[in-house]
Backbone as CSV, one residue per row, in Angstrom:
resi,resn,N_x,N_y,N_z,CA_x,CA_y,CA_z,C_x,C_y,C_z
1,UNK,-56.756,-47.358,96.649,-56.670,-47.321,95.194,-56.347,-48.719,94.687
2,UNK,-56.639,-48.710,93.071,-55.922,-50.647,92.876,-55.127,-51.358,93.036
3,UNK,-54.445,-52.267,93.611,-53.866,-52.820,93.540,-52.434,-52.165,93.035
4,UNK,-51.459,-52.022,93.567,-50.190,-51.415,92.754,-49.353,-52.967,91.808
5,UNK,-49.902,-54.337,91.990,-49.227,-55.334,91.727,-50.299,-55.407,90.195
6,UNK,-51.084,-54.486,89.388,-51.597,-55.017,88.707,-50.675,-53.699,87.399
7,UNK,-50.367,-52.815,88.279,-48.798,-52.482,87.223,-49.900,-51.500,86.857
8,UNK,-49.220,-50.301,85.627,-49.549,-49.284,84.963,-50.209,-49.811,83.818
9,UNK,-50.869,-49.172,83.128,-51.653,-49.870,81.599,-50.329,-49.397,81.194
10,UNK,-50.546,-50.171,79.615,-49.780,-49.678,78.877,-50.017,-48.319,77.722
11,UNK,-49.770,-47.412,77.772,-50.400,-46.609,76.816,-50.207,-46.628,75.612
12,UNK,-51.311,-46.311,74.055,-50.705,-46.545,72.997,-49.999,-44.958,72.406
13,UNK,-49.181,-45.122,72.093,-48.882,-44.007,72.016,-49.264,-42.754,70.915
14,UNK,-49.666,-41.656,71.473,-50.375,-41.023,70.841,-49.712,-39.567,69.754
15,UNK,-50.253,-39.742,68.584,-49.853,-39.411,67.602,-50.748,-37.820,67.638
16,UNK,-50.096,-36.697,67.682,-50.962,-35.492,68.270,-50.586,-34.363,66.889
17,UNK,-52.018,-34.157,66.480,-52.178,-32.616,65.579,-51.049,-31.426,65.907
18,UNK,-49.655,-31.647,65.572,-49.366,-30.185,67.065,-47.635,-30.482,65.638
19,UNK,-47.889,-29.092,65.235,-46.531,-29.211,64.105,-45.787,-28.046,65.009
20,UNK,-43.980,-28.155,65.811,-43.733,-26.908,66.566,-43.647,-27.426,67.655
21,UNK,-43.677,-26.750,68.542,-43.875,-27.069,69.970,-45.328,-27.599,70.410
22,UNK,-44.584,-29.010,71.533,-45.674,-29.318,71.778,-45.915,-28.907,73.260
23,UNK,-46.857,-28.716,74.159,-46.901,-28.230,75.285,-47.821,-28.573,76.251
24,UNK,-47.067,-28.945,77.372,-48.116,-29.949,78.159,-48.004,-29.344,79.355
25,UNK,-49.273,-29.135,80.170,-49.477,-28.621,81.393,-49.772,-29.702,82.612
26,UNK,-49.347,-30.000,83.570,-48.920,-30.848,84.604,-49.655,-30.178,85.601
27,UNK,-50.863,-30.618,85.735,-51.663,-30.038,87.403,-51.635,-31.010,88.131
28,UNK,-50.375,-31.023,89.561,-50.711,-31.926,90.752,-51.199,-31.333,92.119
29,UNK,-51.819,-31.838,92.735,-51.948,-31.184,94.233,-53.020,-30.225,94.357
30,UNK,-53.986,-30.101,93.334,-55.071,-29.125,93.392,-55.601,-29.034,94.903
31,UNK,-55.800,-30.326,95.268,-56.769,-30.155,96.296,-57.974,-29.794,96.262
32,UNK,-59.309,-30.541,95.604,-60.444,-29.977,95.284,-60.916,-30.278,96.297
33,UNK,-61.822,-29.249,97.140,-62.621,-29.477,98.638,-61.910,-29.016,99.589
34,UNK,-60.677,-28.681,99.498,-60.051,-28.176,100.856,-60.357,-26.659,101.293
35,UNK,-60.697,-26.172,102.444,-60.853,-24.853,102.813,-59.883,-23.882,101.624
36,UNK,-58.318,-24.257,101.708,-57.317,-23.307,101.265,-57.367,-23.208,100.141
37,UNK,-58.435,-24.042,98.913,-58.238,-24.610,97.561,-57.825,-23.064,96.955
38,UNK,-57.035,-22.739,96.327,-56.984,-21.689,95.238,-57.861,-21.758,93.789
39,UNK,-59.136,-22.080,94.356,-59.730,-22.063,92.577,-59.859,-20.877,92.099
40,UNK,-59.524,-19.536,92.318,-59.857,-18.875,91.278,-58.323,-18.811,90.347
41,UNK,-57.162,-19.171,91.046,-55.880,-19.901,90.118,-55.926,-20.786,89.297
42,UNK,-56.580,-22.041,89.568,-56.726,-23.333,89.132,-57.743,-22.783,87.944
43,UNK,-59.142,-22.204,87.952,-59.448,-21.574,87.353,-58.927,-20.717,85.603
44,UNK,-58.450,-19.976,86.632,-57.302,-19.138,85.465,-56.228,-19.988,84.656
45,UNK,-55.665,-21.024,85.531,-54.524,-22.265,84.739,-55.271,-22.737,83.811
46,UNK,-56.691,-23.480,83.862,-57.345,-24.520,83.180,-57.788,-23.250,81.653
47,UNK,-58.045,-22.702,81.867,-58.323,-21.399,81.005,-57.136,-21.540,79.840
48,UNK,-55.937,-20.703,80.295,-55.314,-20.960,79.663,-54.757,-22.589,79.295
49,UNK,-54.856,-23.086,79.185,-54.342,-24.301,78.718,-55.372,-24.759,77.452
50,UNK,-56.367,-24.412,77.957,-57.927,-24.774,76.690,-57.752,-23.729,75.852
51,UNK,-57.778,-22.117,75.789,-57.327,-21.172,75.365,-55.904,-21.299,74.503
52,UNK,-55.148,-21.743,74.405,-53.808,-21.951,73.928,-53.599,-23.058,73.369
53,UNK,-54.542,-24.104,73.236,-54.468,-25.548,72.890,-53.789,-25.891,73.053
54,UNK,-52.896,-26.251,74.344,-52.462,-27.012,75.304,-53.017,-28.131,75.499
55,UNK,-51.966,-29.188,75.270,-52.652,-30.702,76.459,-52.439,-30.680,78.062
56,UNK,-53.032,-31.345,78.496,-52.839,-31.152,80.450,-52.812,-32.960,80.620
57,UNK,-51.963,-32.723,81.366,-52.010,-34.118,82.551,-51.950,-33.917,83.933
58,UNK,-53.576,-34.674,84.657,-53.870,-34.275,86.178,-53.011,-35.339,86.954
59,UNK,-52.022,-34.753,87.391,-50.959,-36.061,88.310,-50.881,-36.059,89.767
60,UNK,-52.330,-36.386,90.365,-52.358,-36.654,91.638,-53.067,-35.925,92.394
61,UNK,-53.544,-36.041,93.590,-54.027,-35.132,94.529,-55.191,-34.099,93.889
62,UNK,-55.811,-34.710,93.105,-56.883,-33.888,92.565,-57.908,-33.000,93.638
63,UNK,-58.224,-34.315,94.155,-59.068,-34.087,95.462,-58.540,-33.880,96.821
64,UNK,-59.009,-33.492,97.894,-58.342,-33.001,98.815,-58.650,-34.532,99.964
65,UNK,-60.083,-35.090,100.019,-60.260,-36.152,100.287,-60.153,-36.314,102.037
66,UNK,-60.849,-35.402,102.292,-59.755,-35.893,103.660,-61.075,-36.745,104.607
67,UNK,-60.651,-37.403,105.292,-61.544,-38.281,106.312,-61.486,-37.713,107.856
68,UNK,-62.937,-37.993,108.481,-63.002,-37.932,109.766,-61.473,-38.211,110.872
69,UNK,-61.043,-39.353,110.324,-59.853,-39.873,111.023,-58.927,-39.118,110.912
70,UNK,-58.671,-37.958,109.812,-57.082,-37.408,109.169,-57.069,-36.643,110.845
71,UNK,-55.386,-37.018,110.560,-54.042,-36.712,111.442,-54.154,-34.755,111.812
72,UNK,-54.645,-34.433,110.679,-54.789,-32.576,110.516,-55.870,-31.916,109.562
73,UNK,-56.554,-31.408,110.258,-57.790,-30.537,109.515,-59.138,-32.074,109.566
74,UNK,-59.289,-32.540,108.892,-60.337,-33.564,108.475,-61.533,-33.111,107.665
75,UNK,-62.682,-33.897,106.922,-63.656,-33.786,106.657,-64.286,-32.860,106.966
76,UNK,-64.492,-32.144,108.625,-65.057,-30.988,108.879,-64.777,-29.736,108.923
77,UNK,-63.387,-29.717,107.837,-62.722,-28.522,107.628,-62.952,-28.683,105.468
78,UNK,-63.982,-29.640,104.994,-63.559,-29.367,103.866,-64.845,-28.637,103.337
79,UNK,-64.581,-27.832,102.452,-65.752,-26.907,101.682,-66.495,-27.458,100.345
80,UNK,-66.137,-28.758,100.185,-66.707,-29.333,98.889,-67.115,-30.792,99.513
81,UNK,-67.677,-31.533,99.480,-67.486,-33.190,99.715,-67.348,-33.826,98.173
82,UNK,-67.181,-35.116,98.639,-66.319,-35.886,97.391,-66.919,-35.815,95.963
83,UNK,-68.240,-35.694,96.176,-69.728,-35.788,95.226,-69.270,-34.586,94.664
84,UNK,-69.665,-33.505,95.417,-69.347,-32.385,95.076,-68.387,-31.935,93.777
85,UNK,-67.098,-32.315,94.723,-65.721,-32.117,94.294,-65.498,-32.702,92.715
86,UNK,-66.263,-34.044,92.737,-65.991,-34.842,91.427,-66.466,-33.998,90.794
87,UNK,-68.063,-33.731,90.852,-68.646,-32.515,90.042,-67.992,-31.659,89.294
88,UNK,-67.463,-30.768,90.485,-66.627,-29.570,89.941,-65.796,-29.812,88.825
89,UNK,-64.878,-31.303,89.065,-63.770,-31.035,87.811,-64.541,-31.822,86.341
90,UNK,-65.375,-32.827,87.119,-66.060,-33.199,85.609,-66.341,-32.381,84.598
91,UNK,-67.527,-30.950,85.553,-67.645,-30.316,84.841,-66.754,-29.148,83.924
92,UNK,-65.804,-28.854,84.714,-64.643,-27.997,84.542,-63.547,-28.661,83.306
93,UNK,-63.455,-30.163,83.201,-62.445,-30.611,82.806,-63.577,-31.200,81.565
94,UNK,-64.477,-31.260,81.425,-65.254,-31.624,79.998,-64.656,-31.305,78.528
95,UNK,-64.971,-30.112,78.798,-64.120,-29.431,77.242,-62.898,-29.957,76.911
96,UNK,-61.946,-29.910,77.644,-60.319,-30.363,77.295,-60.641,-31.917,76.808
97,UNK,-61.254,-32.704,77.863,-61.528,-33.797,77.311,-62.371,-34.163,75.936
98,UNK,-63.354,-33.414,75.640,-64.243,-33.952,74.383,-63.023,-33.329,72.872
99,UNK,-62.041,-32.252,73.435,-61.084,-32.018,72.394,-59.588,-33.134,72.292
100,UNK,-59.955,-33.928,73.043,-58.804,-34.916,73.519,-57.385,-34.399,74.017
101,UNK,-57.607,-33.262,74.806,-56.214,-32.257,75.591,-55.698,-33.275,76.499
102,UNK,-56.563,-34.199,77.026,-56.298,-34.826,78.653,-55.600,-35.912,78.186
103,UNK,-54.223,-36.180,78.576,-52.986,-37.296,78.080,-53.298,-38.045,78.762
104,UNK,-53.421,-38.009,80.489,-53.475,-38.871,81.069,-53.648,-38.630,82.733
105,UNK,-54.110,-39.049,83.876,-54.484,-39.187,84.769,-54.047,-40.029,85.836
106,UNK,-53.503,-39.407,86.738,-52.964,-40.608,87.771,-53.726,-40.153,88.844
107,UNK,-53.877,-41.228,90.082,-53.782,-40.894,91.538,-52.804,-40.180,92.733
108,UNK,-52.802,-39.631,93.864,-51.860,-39.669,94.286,-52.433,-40.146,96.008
109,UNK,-51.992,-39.306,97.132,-52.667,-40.426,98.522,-53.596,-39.687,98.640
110,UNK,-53.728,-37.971,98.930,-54.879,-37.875,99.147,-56.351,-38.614,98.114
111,UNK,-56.407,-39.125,97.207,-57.010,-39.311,96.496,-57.537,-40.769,97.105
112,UNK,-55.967,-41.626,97.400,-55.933,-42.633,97.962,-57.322,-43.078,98.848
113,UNK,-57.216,-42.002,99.714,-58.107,-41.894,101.401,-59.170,-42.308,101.409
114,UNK,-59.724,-42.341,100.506,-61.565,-42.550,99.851,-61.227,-43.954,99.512
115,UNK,-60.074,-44.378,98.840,-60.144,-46.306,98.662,-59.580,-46.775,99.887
116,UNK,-58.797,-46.330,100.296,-58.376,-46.761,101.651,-59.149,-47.300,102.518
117,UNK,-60.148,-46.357,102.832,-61.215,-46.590,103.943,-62.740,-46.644,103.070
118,UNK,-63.015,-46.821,102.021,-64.238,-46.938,101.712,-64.171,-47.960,100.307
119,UNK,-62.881,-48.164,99.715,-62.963,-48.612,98.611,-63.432,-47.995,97.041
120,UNK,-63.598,-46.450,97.414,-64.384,-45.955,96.257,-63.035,-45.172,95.950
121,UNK,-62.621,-45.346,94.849,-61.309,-44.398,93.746,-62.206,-43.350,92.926
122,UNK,-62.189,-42.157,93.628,-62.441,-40.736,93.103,-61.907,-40.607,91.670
123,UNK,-60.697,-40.855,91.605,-60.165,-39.960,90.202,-60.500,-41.098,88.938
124,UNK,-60.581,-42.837,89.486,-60.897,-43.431,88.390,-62.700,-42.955,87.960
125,UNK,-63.288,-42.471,89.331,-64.417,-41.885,88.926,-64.710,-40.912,88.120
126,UNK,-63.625,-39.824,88.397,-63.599,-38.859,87.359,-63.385,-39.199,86.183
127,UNK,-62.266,-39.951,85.704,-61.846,-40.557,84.776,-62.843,-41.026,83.580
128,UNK,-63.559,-42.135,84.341,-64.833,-42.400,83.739,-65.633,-41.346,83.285
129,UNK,-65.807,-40.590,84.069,-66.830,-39.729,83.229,-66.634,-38.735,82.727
130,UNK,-65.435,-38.639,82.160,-64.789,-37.741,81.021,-64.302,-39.093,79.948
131,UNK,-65.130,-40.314,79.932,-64.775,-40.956,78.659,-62.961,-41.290,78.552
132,UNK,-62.053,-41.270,79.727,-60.520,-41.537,79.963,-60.314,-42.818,80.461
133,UNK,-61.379,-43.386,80.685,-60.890,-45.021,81.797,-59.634,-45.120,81.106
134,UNK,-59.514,-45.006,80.096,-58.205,-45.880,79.646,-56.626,-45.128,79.528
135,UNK,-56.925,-43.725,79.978,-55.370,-42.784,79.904,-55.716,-42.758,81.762
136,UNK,-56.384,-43.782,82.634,-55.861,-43.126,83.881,-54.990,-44.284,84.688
137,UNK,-54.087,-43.662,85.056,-53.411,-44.615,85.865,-52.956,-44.630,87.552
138,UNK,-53.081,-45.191,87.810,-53.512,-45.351,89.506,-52.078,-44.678,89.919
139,UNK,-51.385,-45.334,89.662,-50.001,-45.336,90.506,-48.417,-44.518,89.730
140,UNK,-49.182,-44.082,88.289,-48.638,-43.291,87.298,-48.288,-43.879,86.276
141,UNK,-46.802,-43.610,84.850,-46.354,-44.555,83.795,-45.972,-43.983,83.141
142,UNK,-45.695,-44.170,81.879,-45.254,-43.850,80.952,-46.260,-42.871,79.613
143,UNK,-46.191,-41.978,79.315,-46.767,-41.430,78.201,-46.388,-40.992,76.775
144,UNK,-46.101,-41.899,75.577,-45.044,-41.651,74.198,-45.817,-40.489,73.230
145,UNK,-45.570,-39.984,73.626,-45.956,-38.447,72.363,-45.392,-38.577,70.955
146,UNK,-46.283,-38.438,69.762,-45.437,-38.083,68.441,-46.137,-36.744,68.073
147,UNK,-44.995,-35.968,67.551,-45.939,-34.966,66.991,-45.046,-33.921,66.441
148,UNK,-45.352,-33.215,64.808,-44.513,-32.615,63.629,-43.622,-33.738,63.011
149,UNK,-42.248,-33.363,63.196,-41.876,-33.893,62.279,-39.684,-34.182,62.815
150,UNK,-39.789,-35.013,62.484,-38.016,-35.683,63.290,-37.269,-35.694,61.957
151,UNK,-36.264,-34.805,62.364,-35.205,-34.283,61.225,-34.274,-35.542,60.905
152,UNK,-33.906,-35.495,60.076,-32.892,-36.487,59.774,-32.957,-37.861,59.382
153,UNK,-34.304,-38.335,59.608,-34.907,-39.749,59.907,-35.866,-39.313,59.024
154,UNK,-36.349,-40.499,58.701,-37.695,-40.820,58.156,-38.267,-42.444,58.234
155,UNK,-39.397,-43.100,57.865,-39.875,-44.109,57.945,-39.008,-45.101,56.610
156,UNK,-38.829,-46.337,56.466,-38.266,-46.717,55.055,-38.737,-46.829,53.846
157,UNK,-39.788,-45.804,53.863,-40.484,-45.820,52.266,-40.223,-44.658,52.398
158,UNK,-39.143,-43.506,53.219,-38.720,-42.316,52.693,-39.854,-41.534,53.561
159,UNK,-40.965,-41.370,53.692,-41.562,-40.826,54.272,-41.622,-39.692,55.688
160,UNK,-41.658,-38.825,56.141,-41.617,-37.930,57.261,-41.916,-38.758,58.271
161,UNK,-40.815,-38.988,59.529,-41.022,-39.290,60.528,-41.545,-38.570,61.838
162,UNK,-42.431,-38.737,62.250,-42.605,-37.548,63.813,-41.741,-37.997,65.025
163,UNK,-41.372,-37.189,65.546,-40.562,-36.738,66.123,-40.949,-37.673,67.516
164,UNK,-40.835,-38.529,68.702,-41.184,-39.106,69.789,-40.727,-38.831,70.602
165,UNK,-41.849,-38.688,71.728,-40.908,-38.289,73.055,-41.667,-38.922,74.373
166,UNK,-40.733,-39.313,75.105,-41.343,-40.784,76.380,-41.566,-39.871,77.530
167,UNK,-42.617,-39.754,77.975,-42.426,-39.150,79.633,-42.837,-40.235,80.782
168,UNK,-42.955,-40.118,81.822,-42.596,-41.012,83.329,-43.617,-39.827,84.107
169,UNK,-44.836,-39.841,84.567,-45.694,-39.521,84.991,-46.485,-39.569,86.349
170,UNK,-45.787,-39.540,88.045,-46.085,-39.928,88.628,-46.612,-39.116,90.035
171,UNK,-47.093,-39.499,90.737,-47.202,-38.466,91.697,-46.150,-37.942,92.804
172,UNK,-45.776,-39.024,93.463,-44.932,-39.332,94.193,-45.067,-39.505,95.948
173,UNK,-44.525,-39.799,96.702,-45.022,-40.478,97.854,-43.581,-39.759,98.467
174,UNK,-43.951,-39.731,100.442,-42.701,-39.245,101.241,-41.808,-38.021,100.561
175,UNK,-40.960,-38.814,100.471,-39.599,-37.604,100.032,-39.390,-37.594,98.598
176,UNK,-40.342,-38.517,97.781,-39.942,-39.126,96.265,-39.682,-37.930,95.256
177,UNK,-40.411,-36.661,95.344,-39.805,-35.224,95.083,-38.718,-34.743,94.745
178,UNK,-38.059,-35.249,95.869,-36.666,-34.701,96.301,-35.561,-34.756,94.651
179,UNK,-34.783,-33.902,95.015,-33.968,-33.702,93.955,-33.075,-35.078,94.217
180,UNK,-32.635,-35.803,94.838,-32.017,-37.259,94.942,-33.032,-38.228,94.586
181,UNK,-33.896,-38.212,95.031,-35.207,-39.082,94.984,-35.292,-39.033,92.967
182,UNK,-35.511,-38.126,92.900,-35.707,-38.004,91.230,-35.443,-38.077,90.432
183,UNK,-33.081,-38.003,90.441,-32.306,-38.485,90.075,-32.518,-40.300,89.747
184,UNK,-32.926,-40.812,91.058,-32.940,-42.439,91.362,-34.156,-42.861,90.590
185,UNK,-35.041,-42.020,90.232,-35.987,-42.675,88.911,-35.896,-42.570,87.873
186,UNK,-34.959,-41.596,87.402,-34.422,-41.014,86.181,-33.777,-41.914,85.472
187,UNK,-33.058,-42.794,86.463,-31.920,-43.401,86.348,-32.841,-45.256,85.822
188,UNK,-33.806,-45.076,86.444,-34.509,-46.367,86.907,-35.333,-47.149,85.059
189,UNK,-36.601,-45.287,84.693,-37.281,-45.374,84.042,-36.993,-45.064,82.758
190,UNK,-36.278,-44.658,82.396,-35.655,-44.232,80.621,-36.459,-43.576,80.041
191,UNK,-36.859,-42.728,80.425,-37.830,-41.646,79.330,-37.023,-40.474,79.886
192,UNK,-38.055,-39.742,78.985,-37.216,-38.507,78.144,-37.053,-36.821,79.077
193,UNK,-38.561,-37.330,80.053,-38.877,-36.257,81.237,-39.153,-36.872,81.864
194,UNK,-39.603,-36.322,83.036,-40.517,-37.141,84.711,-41.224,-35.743,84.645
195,UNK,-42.462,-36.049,85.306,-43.058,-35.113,86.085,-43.667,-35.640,87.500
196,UNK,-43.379,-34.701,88.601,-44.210,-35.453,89.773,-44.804,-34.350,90.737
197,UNK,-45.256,-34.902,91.885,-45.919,-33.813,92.719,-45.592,-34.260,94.421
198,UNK,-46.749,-33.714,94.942,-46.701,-34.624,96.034,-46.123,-33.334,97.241
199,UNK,-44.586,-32.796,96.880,-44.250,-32.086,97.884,-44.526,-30.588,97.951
200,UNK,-45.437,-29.998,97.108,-45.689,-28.778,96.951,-44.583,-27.433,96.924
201,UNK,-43.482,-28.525,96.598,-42.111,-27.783,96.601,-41.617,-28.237,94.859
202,UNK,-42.064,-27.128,94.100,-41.483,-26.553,92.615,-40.363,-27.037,92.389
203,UNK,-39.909,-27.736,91.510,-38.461,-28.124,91.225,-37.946,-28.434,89.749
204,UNK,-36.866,-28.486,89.570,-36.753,-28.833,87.897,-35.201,-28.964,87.977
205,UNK,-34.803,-30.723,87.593,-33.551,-31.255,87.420,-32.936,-31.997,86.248
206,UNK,-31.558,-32.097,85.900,-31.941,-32.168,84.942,-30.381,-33.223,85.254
207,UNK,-30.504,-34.144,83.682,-29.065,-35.222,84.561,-28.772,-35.868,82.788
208,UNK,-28.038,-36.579,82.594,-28.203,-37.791,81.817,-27.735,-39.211,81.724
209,UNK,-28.412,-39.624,80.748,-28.438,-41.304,81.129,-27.660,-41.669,79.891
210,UNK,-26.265,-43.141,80.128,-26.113,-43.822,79.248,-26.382,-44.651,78.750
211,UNK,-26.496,-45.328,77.578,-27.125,-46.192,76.950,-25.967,-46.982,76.198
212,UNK,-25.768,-48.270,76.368,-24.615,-49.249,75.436,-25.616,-50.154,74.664
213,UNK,-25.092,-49.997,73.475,-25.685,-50.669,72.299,-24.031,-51.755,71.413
214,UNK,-24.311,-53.338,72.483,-23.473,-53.630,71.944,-23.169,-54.304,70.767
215,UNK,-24.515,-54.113,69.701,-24.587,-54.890,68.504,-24.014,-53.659,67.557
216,UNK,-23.152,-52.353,67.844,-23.124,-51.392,67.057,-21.599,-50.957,67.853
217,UNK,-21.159,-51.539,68.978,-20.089,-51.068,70.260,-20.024,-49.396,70.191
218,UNK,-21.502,-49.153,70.862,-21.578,-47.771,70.524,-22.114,-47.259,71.986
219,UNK,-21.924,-46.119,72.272,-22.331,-45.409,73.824,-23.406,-44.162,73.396
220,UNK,-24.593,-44.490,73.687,-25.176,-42.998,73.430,-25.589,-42.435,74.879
221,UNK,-25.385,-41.391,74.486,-25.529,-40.177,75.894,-27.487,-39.661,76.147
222,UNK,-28.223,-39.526,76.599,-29.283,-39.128,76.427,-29.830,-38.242,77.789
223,UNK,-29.964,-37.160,77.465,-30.116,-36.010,78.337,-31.519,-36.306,78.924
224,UNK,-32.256,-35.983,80.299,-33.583,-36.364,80.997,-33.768,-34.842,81.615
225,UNK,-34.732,-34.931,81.780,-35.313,-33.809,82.772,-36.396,-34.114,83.600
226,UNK,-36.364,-33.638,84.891,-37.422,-34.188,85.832,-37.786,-32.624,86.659
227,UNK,-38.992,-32.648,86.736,-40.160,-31.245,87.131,-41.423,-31.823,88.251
228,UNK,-41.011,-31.091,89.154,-41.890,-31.329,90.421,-42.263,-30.006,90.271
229,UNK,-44.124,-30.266,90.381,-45.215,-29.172,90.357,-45.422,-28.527,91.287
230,UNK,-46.536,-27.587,91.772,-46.566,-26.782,92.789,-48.024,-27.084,93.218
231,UNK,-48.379,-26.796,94.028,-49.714,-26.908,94.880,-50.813,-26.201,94.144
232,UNK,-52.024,-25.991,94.906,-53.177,-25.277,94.383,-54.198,-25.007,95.621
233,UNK,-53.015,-25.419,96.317,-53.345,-24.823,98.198,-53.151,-23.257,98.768
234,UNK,-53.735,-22.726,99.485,-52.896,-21.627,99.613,-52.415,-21.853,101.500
235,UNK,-51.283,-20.763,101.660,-50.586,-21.324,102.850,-51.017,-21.124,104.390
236,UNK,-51.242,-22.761,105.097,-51.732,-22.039,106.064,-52.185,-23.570,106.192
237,UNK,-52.650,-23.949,107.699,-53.388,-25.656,107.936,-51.962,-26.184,108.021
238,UNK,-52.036,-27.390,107.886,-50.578,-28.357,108.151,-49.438,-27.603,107.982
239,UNK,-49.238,-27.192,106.962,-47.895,-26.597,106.588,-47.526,-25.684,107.453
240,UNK,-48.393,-24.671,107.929,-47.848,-23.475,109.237,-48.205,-23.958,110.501
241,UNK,-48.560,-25.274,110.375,-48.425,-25.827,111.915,-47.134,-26.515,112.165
242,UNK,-47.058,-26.944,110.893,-45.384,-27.429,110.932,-44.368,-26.936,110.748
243,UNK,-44.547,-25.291,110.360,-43.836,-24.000,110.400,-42.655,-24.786,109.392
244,UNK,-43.479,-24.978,107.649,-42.844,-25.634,106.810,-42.593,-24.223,105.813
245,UNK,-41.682,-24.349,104.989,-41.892,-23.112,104.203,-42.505,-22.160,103.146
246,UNK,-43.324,-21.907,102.978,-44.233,-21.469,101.684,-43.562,-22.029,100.511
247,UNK,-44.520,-22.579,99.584,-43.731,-22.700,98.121,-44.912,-22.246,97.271
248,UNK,-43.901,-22.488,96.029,-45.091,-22.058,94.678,-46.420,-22.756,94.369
249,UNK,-46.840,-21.775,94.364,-48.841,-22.391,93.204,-48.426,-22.343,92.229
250,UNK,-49.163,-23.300,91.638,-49.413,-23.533,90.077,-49.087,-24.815,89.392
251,UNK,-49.312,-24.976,88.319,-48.981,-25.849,87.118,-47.600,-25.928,86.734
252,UNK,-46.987,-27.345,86.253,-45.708,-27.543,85.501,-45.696,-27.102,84.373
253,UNK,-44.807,-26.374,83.420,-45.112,-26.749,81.991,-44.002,-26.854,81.203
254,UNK,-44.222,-28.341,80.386,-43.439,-28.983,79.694,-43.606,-28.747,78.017
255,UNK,-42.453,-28.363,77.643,-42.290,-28.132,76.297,-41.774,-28.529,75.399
256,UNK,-41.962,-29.646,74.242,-41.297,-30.496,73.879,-41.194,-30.143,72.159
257,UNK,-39.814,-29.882,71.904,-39.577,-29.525,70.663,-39.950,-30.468,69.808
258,UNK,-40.212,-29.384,68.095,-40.217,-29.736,67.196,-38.912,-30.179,66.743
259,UNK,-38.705,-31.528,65.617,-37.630,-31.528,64.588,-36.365,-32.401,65.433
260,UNK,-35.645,-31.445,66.493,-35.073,-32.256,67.101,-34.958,-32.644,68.674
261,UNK,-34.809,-33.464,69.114,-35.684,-34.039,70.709,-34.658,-32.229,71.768
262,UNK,-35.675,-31.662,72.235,-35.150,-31.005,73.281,-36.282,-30.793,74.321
263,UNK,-36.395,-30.674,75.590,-37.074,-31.204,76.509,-37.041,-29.277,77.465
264,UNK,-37.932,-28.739,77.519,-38.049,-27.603,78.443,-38.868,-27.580,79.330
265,UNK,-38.548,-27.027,80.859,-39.397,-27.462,81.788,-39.536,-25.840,82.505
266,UNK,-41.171,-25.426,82.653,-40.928,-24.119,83.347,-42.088,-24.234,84.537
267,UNK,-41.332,-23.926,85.642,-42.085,-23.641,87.176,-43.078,-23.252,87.257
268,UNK,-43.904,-23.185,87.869,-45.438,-22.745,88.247,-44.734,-20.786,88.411
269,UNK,-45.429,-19.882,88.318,-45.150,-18.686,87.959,-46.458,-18.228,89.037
């Protein structure tokens, strides 16, 4: 994948039709092409999310990707090839995109595997051809949401302010999941949620961060939440060879109040 030294884009931050709750669906770890893929789930998720006018962000592991060389299963265990696979979500993920649902797009390693050894980046491929080059990000980032309306505040010509909210968007690598691991980015990145993937182990933590503002000698407190997604694998291949433990399928979903900042995070179901 690119370069990790050429950093995240910056995103502009996007100002969204959505008065109320806003609600964002987090698909990592699909695995498109793998024998175990659960598409008639993935299926049913993408449904509802277009159905409900939901935004989605794809964070990682789209593709299953695997090469001749992989360590477990390989290429001749996958049911889609890469061509294929892109296909599928181009076509699948069109609609959300021509309604502008899709926030943003990262990589994660399986995705990696194809630049690794061939130089070709699948998901910036996808990316492209849903018209996103510019919401995808290799290695993950930041995403600033506005949307209804922020109580108490307004702009200085008096005017209704919308309400902002920062998220931290990444896939995650090794143990980076982990409920310690997630704490230590929480701590790192200053936004408002995290979402990540990677360990196919469901999670949702929650902590807060201080902030000193010494032109005011003031301490503000600011509450975070961080949500690790669930797979779109079903169980069985690496995981029961490594006699690892079943976890949840499905999508994250993040719910971000109207009026005043509150942050809700609910598990794949």
């Amino acid at each position: 994948m690119p370069s990790a030294d050429q950093g995240p884009p910056a995103l502009p931050r996007l100002h969204l039709p959505v008065s109320g709750t806003l609600t964002i669906d987090v698909y990592s770890d699909i695995h498109v092409g793998a024998r175990g893929f659960l598409e008639a789930k993935f299926l049913k998720d993408i449904e509802e999310t277009r159905v409900k006018g939901r935004y989605a962000v794809f964070n990682g592991d789209l593709f299953n990707a695997a090469m001749r060389d992989a360590k477990h299963g390989g290429v001749y265990e996958e049911v889609k090839n890469l061509d294929e696979s892109i296909d599928f979500l181009d076509k699948l993920l069109e609609p959300l995109a021509q309604d502008d649902r899709i926030l943003a797009i990262t990589g994660g390693n399986h995705d990696g595997y194809a630049w690794n050894r061939a130089g070709i980046d699948p998901v910036r491929q996808l990316a492209s051809r849903l018209h996103l080059a510019h919401r995808y990000m290799p290695h993950g980032g930041w995403v600033t949401t506005q949307h209804g309306v922020a109580r108490r505040t307004g702009t200085r010509d008096g005017q209704p302010r919308p309400i902002e909210y920062k998220g931290f968007f990444y896939h995650g690598t090794g143990n980076g999941a982990s409920s310690a691991s997630v704490e230590k980015i929480a701590a790192k990145f200053g936004a408002d949620y995290y979402a990540s993937g990677h360990t196919h182990a469901p999670l949702v933590v929650t902590g807060e961060r201080w902030d000193v503002y010494p032109q005011t000698d003031t301490v503000r407190v600011s509450p975070w939440v961080a949500g690790v997604g669930g797979s779109y694998l079903r169980y069985g291949g690496y995981a029961l060879e490594k006699t690892l433990t079943p976890r949840g399928n499905g999508k994250l979903t993040i719910m971000l109040a109207d009026g005043t900042k509150d942050v809700d995070m609910r598990l794949p179901r």
